[in-house]
VEXMARKE-847780 format. One record per residue (C-alpha): residue in one letter; x, y, z; residue number from 1. Coordinates in steps of 0.05 Angstrom, whole numbers, plus 5000, padded with zeros to 4 digits. Layout:
<recs>
<rec><resn>A</resn><X>X</X><Y>Y</Y><Z>Z</Z><resi>NUM</resi></rec>
...
</recs>
This chain:
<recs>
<rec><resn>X</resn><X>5407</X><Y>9071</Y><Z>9288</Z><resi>1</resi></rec>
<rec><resn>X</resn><X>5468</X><Y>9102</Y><Z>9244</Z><resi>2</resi></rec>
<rec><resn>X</resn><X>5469</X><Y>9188</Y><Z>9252</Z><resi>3</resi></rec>
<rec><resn>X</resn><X>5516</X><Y>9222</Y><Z>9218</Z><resi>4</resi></rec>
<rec><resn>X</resn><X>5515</X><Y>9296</Y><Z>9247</Z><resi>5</resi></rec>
<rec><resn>X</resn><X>5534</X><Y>9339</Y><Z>9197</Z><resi>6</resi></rec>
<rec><resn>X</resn><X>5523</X><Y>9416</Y><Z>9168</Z><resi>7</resi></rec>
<rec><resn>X</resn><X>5542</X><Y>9391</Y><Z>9096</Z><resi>8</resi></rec>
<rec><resn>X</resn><X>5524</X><Y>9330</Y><Z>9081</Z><resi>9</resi></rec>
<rec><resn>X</resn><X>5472</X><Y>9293</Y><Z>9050</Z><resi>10</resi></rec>
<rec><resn>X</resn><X>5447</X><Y>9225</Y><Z>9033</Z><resi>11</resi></rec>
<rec><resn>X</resn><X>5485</X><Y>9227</Y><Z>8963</Z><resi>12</resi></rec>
<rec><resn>X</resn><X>5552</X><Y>9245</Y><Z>8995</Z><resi>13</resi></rec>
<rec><resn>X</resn><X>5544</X><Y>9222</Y><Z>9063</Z><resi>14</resi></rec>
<rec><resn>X</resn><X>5604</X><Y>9163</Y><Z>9052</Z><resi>15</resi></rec>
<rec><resn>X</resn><X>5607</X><Y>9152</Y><Z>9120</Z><resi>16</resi></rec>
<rec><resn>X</resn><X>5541</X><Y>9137</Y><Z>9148</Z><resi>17</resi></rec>
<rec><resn>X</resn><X>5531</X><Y>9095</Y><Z>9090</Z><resi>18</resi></rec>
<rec><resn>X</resn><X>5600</X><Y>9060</Y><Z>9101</Z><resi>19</resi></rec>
<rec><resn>X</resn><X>5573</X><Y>9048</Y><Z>9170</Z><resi>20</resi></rec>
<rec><resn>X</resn><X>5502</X><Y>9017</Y><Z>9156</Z><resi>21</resi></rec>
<rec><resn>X</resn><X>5550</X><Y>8967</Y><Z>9100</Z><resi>22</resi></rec>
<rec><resn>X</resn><X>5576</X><Y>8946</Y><Z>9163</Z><resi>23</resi></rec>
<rec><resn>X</resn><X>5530</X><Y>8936</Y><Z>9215</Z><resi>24</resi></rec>
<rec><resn>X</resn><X>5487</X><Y>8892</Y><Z>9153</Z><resi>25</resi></rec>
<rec><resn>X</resn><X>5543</X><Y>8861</Y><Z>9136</Z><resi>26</resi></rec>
<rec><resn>X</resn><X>5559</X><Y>8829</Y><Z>9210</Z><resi>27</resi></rec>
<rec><resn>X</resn><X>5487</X><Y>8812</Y><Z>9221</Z><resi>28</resi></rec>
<rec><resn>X</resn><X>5456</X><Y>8875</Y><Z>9244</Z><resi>29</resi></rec>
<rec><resn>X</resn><X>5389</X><Y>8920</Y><Z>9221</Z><resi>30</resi></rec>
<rec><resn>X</resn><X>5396</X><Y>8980</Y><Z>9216</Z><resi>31</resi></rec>
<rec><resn>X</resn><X>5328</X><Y>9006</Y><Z>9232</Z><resi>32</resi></rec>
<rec><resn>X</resn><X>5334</X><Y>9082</Y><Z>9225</Z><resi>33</resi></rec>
<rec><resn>X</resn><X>5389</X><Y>9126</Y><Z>9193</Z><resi>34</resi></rec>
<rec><resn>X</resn><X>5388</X><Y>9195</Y><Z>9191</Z><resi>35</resi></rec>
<rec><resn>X</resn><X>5431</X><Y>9267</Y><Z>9186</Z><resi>36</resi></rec>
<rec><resn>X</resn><X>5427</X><Y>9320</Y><Z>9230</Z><resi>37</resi></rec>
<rec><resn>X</resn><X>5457</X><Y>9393</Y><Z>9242</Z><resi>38</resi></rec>
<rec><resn>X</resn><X>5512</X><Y>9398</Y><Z>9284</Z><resi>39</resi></rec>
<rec><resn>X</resn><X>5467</X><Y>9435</Y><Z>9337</Z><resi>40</resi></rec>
<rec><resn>X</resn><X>5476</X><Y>9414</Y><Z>9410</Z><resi>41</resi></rec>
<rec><resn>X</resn><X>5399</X><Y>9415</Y><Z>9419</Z><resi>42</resi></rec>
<rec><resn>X</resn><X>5377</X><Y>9383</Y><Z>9361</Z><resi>43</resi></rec>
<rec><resn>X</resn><X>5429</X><Y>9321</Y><Z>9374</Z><resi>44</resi></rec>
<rec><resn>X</resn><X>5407</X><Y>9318</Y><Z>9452</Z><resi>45</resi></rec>
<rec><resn>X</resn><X>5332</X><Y>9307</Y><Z>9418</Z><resi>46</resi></rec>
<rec><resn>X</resn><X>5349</X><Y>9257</Y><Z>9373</Z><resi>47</resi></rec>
<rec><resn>X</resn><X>5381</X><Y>9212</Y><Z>9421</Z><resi>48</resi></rec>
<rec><resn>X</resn><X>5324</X><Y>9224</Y><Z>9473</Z><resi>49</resi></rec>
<rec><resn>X</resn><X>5274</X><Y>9199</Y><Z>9425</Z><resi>50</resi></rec>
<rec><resn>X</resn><X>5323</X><Y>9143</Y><Z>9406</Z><resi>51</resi></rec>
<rec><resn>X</resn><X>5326</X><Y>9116</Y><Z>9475</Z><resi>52</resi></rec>
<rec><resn>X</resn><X>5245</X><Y>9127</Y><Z>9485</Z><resi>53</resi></rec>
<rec><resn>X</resn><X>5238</X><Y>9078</Y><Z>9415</Z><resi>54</resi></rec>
<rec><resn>X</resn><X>5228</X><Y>8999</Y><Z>9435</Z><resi>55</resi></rec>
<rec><resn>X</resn><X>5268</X><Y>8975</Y><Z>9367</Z><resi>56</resi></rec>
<rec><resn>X</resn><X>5325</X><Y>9014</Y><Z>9374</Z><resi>57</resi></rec>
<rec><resn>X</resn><X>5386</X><Y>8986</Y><Z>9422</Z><resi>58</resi></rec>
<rec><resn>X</resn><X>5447</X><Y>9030</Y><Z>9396</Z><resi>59</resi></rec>
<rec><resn>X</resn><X>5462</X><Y>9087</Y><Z>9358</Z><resi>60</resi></rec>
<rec><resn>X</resn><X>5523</X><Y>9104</Y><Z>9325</Z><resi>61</resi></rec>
<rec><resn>X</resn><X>5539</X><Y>9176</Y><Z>9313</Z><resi>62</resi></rec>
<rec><resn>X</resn><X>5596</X><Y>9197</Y><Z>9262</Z><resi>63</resi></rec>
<rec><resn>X</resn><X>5620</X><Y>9267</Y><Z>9251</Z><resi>64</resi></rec>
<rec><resn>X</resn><X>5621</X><Y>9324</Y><Z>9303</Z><resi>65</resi></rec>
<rec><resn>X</resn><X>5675</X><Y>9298</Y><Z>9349</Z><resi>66</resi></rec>
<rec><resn>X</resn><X>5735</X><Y>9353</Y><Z>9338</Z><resi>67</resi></rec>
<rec><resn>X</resn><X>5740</X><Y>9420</Y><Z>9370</Z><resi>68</resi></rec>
<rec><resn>X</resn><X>5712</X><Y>9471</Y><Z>9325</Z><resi>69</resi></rec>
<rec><resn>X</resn><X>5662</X><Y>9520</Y><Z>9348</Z><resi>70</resi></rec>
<rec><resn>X</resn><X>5603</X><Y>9478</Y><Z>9306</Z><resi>71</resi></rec>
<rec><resn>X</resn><X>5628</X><Y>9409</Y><Z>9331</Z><resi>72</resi></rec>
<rec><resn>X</resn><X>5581</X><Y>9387</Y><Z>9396</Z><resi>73</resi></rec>
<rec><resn>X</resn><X>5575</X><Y>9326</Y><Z>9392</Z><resi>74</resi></rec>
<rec><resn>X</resn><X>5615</X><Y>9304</Y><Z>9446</Z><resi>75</resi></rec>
<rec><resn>X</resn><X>5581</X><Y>9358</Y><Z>9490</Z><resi>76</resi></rec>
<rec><resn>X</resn><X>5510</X><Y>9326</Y><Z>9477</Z><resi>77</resi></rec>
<rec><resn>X</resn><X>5523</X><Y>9257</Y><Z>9475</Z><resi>78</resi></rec>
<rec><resn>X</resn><X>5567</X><Y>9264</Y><Z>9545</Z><resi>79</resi></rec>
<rec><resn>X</resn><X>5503</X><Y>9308</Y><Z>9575</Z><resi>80</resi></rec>
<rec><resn>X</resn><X>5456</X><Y>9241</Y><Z>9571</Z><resi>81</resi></rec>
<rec><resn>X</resn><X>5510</X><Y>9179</Y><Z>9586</Z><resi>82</resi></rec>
<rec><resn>X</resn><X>5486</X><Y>9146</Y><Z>9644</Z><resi>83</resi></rec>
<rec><resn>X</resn><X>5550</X><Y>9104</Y><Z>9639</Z><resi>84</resi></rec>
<rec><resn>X</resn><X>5612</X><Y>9123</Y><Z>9603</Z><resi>85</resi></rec>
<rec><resn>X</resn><X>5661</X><Y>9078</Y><Z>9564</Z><resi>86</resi></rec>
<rec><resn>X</resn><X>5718</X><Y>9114</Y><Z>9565</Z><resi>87</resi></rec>
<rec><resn>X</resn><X>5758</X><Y>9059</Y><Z>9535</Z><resi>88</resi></rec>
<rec><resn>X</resn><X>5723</X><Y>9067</Y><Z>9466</Z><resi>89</resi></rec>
<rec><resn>X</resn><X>5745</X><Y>9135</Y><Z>9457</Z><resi>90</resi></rec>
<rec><resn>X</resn><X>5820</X><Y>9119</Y><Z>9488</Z><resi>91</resi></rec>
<rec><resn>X</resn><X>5833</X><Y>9055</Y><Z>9445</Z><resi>92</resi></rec>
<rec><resn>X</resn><X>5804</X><Y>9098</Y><Z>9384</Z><resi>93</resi></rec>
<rec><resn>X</resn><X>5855</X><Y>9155</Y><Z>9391</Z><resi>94</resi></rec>
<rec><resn>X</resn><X>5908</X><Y>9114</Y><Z>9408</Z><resi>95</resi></rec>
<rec><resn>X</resn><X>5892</X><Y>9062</Y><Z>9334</Z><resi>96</resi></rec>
<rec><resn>X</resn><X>5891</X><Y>9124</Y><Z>9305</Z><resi>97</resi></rec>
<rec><resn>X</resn><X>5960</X><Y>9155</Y><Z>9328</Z><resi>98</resi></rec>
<rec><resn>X</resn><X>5990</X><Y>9082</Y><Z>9317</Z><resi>99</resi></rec>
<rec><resn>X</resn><X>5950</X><Y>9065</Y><Z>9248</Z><resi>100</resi></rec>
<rec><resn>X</resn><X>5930</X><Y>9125</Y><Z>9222</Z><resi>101</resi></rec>
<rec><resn>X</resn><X>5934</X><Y>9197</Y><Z>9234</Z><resi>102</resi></rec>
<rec><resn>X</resn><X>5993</X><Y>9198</Y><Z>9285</Z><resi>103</resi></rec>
<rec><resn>X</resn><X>5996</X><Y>9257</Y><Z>9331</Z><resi>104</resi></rec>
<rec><resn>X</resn><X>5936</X><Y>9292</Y><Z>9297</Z><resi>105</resi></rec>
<rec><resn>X</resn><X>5893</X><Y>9233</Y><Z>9340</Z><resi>106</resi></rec>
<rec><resn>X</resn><X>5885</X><Y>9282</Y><Z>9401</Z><resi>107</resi></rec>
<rec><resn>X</resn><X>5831</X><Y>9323</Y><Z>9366</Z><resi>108</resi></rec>
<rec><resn>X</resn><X>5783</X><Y>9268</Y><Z>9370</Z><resi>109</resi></rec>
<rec><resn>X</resn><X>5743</X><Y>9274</Y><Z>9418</Z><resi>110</resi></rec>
<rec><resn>X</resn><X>5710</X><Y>9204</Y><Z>9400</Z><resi>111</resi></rec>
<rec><resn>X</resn><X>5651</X><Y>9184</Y><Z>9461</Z><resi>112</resi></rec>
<rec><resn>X</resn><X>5617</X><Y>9117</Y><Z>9474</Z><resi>113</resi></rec>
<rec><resn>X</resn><X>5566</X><Y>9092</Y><Z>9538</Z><resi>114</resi></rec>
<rec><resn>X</resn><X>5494</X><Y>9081</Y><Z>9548</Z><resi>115</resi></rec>
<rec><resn>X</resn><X>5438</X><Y>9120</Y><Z>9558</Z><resi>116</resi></rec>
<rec><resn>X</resn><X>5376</X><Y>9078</Y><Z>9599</Z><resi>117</resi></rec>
<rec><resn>X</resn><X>5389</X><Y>9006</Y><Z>9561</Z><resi>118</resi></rec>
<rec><resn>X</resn><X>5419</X><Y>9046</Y><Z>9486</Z><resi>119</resi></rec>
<rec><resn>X</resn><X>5486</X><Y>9033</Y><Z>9469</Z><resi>120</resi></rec>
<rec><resn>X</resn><X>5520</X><Y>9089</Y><Z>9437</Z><resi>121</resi></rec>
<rec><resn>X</resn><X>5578</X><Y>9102</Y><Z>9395</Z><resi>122</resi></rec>
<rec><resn>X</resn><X>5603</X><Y>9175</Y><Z>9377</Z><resi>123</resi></rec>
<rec><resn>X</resn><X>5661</X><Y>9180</Y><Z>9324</Z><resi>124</resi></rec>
<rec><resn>X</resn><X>5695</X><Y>9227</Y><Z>9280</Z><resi>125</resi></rec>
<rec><resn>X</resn><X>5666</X><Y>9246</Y><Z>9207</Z><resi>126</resi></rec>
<rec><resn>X</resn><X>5722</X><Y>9211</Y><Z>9159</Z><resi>127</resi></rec>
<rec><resn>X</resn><X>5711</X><Y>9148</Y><Z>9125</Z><resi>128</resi></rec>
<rec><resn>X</resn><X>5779</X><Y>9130</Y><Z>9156</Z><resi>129</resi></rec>
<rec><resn>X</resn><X>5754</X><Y>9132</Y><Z>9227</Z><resi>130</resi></rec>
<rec><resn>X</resn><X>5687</X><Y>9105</Y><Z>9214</Z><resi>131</resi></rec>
<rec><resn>X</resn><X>5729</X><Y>9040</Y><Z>9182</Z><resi>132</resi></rec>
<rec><resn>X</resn><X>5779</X><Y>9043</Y><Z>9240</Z><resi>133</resi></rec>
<rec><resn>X</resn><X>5718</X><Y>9053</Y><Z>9296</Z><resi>134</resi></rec>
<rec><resn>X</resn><X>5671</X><Y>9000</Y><Z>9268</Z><resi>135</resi></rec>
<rec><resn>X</resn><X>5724</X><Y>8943</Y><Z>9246</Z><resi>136</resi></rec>
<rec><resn>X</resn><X>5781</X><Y>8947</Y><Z>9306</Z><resi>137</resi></rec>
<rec><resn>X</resn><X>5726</X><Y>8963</Y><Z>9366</Z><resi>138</resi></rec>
<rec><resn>X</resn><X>5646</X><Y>8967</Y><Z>9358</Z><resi>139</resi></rec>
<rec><resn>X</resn><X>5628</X><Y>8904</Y><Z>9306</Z><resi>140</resi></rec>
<rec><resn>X</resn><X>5676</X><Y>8858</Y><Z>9357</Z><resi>141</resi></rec>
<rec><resn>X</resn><X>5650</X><Y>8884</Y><Z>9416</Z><resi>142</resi></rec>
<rec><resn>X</resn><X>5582</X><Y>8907</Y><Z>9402</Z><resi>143</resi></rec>
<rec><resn>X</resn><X>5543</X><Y>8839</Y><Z>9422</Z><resi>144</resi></rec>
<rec><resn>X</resn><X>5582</X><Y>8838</Y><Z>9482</Z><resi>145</resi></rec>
<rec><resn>X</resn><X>5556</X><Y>8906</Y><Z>9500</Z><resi>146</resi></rec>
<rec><resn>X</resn><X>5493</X><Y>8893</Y><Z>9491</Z><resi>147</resi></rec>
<rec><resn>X</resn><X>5491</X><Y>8826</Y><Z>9535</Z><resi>148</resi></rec>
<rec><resn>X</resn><X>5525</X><Y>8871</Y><Z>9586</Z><resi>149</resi></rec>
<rec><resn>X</resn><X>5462</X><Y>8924</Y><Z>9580</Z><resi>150</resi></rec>
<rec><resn>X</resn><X>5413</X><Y>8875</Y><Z>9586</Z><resi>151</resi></rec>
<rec><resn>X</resn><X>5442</X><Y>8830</Y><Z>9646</Z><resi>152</resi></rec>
<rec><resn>X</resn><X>5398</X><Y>8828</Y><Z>9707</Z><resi>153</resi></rec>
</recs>
């Protein structure tokens, strides 16, 4: 499932979450749902509950929401539900993106990745950039492995 979480945008401009689903097809995967939602702590916390509840969905991958303005709660409602928490995703993102991309800007992400019951999920910033930097250096090489991981008895 690819969310983009977002006051703005919509399926004509959302470059992102449609950069994102390019990928996932691309390296094998369906994407079976794709939505936008608000940047609402509530409404996020919802979607990912009824995520984890759906048989066909094993991940979701969030982008936008992830900095430190008053709107942006991601973070807040994605960390609420983790049973487990990766916190090498989000420490091998900002660190690509101080070396590769944005430099010292890279500590306002507050990028987020764990599981919730036997889901996968990914939380990234909005930007094309960090969607291309997320998916390609970290979650398409490691995402099977993740998933093995989940489902080991």
């Amino acid at each position: 499932m690819v969310v983009t979480v977002s006051d703005t945008r919509i399926v004509e401009n959302d470059t992102s979450g449609q950069l994102m689903q390019e990928l996932l097809n691309a390296h094998g995967y369906k994407v079976v749902r794709y939505t936008i939602v608000k940047d609402e702590y509530d409404g996020i916390r919802q979607l990912l509950r009824e995520a984890v509840s759906s048989r066909e969905i094993e991940a979701v991958l969030l982008t936008g929401g992830t900095g430190i303005a008053p709107r942006d709660t991601t973070y807040e409602a994605v960390r609420s539900l983790l049973n487990k928490e990766l916190p090498g995703f989000g420490e091998i993102f900002r660190y690509l993106s101080y070396t590769e991309d944005i430099g010292p800007a890279a500590i306002l992400s507050r990028a987020i990745a764990g599981t919730i019951g036997n889901m996968a999920v990914f939380s990234m910033p909005g930007s094309q950039g960090a969607v291309k930097l997320a998916m390609e250096k970290i979650i398409l090489p490691e995402l099977r492995h993740v998933m093995r991981e989940i489902y080991k008895k």
